[in-house]
N, C-alpha and C positions, 0 to 999 in steps of 0.2 A: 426265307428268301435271303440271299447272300448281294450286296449290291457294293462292291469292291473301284474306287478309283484311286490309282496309286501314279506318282511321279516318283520312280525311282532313279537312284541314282547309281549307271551302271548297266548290267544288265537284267532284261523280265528272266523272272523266271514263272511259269507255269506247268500246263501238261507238257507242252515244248518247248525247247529252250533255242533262246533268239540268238544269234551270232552277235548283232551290232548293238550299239546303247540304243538304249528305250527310254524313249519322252513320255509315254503315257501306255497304263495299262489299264483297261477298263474290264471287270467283270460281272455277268450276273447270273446267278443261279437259282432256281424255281422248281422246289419240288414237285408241287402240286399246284393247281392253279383251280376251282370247282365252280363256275357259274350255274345261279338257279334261274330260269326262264317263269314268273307264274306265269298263271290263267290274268286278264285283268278284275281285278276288287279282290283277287283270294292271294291270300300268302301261306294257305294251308297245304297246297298239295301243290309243286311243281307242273309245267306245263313241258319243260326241257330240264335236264341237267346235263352240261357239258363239261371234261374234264382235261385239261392240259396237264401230262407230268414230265417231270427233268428234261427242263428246259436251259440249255446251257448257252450265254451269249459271251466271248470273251473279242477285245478288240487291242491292239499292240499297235502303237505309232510307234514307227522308228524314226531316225531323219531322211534317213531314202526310201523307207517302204512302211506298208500298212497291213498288217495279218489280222483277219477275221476268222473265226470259229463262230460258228454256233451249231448246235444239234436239239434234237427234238425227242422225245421217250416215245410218248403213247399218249395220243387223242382217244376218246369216247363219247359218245353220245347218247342218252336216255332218254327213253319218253316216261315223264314220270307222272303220267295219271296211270298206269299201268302197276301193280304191286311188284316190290323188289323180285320176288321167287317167277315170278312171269320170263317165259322163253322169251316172249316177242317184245321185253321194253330195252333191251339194245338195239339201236337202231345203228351205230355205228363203231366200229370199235380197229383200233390200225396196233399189230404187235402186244394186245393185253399180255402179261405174264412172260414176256421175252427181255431179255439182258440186252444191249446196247441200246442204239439208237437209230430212229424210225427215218430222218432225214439229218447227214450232218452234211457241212458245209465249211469246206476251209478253203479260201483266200489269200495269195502273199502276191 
């Protein structure tokens, strides 16, 4: 996880490049993100596993304007009383195995 706040002096530079000076550039980057759901009393064997990947937030103050980015990779979801090689323990999955991103979002 990449968690970036910068006051530069001049202008941002990023994936895009700002025209006006930049009071503040914020970024943050999330490969992977994996929550386990148990059963309650067991820590043996998941109930859920959900997985958030490349998750991108970047935010650029200027003094007249505001640019937001952010973008999303690929969500999934498991049920994991069910064994890995099992057809039926995806229960959700958006883009597995595809290059970009699943929702982005830019703002100025």
């Amino acid at each position: 996880m990449l968690l970036q706040v910068v006051r530069p002096q001049g202008h941002c530079k990023s994936d895009w490049t700002y025209q006006s000076p930049c009071v503040l550039l914020a970024t943050t980057q999330v490969n992977k993100v994996e929550l386990h759901l148990s059963y309650e009393g067991s820590c043996d064997t998941p109930l859920c596993i959900g997985s958030v990947d490349n998750f991108v937030f970047e935010l650029g103050v200027h003094p007249a304007t505001l640019i937001l980015r952010a973008s999303l990779g690929n969500m999934v979801l498991l049920y994991g009383a069910l064994p890995e090689d099992s057809p039926n323990r995806t229960m959700l999955t958006m883009r597995e195995g595809v290059k970009g991103s699943l929702i982005e979002v830019l703002f100025r």
